[in-house]
N, C-alpha and C positions, 0 to 999 in steps of 0.2 A: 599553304603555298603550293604551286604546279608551276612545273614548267612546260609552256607553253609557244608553240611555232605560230608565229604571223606571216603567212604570204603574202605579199604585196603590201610589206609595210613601209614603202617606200611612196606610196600613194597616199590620198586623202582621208578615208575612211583609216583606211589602215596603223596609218602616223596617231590617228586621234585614238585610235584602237588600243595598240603598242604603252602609250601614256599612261591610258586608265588602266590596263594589266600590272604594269608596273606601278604607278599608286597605290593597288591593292595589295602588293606583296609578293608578286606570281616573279618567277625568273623567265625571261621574255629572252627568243630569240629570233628577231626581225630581216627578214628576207625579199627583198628585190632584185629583181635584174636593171638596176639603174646604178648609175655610176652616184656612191655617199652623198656629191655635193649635188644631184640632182633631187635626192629622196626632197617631201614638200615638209616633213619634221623628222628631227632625228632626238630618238630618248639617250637622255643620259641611262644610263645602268642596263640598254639593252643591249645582247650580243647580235652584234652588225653585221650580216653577211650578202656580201652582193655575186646571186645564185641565177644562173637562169633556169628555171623548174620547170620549164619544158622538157629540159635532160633527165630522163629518168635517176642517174647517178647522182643528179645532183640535190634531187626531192630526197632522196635517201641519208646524203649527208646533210640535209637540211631539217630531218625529223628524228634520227636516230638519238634515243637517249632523252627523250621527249616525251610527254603524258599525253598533250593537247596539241591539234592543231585546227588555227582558223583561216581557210583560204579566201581571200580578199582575192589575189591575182590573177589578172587580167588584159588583156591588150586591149583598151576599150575606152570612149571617149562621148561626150556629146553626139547628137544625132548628126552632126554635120561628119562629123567622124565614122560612125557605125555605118551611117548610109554608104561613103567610100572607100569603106575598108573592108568587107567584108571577109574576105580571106586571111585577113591578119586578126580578125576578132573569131574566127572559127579554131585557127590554131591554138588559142585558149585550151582547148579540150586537152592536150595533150599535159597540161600542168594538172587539172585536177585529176585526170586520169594515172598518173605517176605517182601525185602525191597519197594517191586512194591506195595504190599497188604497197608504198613506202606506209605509209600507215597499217596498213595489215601486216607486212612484213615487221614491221617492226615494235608490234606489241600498242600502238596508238590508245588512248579510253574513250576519246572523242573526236569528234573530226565535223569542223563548221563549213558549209560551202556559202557561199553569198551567190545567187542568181540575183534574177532581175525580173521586173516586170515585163518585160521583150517578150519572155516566155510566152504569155497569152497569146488568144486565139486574135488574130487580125478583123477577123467580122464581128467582132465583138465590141469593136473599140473605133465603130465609123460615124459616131454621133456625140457633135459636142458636150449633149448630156450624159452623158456615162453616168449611169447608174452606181458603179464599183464593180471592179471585177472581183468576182471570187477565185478563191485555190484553185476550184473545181471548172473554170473556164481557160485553162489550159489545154483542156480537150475538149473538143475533136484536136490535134495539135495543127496549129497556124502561126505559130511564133516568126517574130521578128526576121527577116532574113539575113541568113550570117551570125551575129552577136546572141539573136534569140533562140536560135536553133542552138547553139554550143550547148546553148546555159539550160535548156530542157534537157539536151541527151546527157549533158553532167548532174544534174537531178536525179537522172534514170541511174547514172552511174554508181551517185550515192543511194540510190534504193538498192540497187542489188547487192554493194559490197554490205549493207547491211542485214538483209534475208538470206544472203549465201553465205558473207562470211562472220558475221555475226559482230563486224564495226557502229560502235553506234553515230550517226551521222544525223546532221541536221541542219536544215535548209530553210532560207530566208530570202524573199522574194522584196529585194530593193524597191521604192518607186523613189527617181528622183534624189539622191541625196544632196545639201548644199550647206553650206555654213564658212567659217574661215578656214585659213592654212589648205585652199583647195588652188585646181588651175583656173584662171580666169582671162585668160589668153592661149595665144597659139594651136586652137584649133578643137582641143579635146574641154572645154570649158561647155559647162553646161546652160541652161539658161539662166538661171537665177544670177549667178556669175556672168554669164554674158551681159547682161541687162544692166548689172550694174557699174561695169565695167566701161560700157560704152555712154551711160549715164554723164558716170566722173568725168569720163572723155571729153564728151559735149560740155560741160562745164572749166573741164583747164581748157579747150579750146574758144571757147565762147560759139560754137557752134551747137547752135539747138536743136540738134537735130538727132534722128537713131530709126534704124533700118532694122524692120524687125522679118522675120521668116515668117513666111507664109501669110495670111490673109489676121493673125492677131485671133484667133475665134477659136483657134485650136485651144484646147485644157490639156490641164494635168492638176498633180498634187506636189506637193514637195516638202521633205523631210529634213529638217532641222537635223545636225550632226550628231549632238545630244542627245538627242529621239533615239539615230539608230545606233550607236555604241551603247545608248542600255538596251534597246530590242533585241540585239545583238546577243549579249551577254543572257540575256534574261531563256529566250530559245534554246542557247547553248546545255543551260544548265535545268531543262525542262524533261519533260518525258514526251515529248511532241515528237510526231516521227514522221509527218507527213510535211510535205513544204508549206509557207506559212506566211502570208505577206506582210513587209515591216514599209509600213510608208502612213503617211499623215491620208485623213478623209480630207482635208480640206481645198477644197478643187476651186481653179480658182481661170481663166482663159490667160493666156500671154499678154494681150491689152490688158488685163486685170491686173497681171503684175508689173506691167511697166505702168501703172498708177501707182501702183507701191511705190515702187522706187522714186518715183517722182513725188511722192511724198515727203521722201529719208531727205531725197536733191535737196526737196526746196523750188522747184522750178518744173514748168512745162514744155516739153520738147515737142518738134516736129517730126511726127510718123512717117516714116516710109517703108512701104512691102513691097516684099519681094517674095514675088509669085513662085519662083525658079528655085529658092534655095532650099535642102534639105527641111521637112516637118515634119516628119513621121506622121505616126495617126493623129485620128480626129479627135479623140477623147479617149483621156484615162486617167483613172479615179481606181485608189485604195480602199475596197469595202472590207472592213474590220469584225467582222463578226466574230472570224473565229480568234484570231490574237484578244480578243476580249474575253470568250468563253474561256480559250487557253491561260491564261496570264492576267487577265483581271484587268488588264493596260492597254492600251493602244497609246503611238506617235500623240503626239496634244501639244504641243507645242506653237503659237501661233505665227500665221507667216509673216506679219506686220514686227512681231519682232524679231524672230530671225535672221529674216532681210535684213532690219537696220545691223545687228551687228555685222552681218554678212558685206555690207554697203561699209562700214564705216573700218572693215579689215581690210578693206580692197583698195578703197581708198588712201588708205595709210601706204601701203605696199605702192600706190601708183605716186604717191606726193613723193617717197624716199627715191622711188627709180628715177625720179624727172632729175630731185635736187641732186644724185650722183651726177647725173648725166651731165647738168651743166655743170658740175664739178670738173668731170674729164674734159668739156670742151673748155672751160678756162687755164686748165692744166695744160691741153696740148695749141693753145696759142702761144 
């Protein structure tokens, strides 16, 4: 048993995080700056504290008396999000850099950061075919601007508090995560989730129709929940010291996956793009070599079924919100 801190377990990753710690036996104490009834799960048996870790005082009362800590937390959302916020997705820094300060001070054994794929170099990632980015294509540094820059110079942060002060830290380079109990609306909801959100839509609506970003040709990869809460875990408890990408090979273009979805539907919709709206890059792709070398493992989990369960949790959550809904309006007639 350890007791261990989750930052941002008030978020998706995190919620699913929080679960399987506590499954395992571990005394878990779970941290957001979100108001209880906002977090997207809340564990029975964890201690609940709603922290903003940005304040340095408060990473200290959020870690002290603590073995472990995994920081999830961050201000950060979908590409439609990251593209216009970048100032609010930079501010991030100030939580791991706190929590890195409060972890040394405070006797910490471990300390997990979660980056992102953002990190990489931008000329690297202007061709639908992506090859896979490596670890090693985060230099020359061209990261993502805003969100991608945080999450390199908080890498950097976690390299040195580990050579200077001898915290052992370890870092996992996101691609994509998506599965259930995530956002699938209001703004910060990512594709996978978008897609099938607006799916469900066009079906309670009987309109067949779905507006996708950018030209549909753009790729990526995308990682099953399950994938990265054992990648997760598995990094943590490694001797791996360098950062380390946790995301699925399986690259697939955004028309590709709204054939998925449209497969879970049942039904074919009517495309529309939209030239103007947030894409980010052209291509990115998870190359796994070294989490294989490392850990024997890689993400494997396939997209066709992740989606459906991802589809059929989304859709549950949008059938209950309708049937409330017309609940209050026959209530308030």
């Amino acid at each position: 048993m350890k007791k261990i801190v989750v930052a941002g377990a008030g978020g998706f990753i995190g919620g699913h995080l929080v679960k399987e710690l506590i499954r395992k036996g571990n005394t878990v104490r779970a941290v957001d700056i979100k108001p209880l009834n906002e977090w997207y799960q809340i564990a029975e048996g964890a201690d609940n504290l709603v922290l903003d870790l940005r304040l340095r005082e408060n990473c200290f009362k959020a870690v002290n008396g603590y073995n472990e800590v995994f920081n999830l937390a961050a201000d950060m959302g979908g590409m439609g999000f990251i593209e216009n916020n970048k100032a609010a997705c930079m501010i991030s820094v100030l939580i791991n850099t706190h929590l890195l300060i409060a972890a040394k001070e405070c006797g910490i054994d471990r300390f997990f950061y979660a980056s992102s794929a953002c990190v990489y170099n931008g000329d690297k990632q202007t061709d639908t075919n992506n090859p896979g980015l490596k670890e090693s294509d985060a230099y020359p540094a061209l990261a993502e601007d805003g969100y991608g820059w945080e999450k390199l110079f908080s890498e950097r942060m976690c390299r040195h508090f580990r050579e200077d002060f001898g915290l052992t830290t370890k870092i996992a380079r996101f691609h994509n995560v998506y599965g259930p109990h995530g956002t699938y609306d209001g703004g910060r909801e990512k594709a996978p989730a978008a897609i099938c959100r607006k799916a469900i839509d066009a079906q309670m609506t009987g309109r067949k129709e779905i507006v996708i970003w950018g030209d549909g040709h753009q790729t990526r990869s995308f990682m099953y929940i399950d994938d990265c809460i054992k990648g997760i875990q598995a990094i943590m408890y490694s001797d791996i010291i360098e950062p380390l990408n946790l995301g699925s090979s399986e690259m697939v273009s955004i028309n590709q996956l709204v054939d998925i979805v449209e497969g879970i539907a049942g039904f074919k919709m009517e495309r529309k793009y939209d030239a103007d709206a947030p894409k980010g890059v052209r291509g990115r792709n998870s190359e796994n070599t070294l989490i294989r070398k490392y850990l024997g493992w890689e993400p494997s989990i396939p997209l066709k079924e992740g989606m459906k369960k991802t589809y059929d949790w989304i859709k549950e959550e949008m059938s209950n919100q309708k049937r409330e809904k017309k609940g209050v309006n026959r209530f308030n007639k």
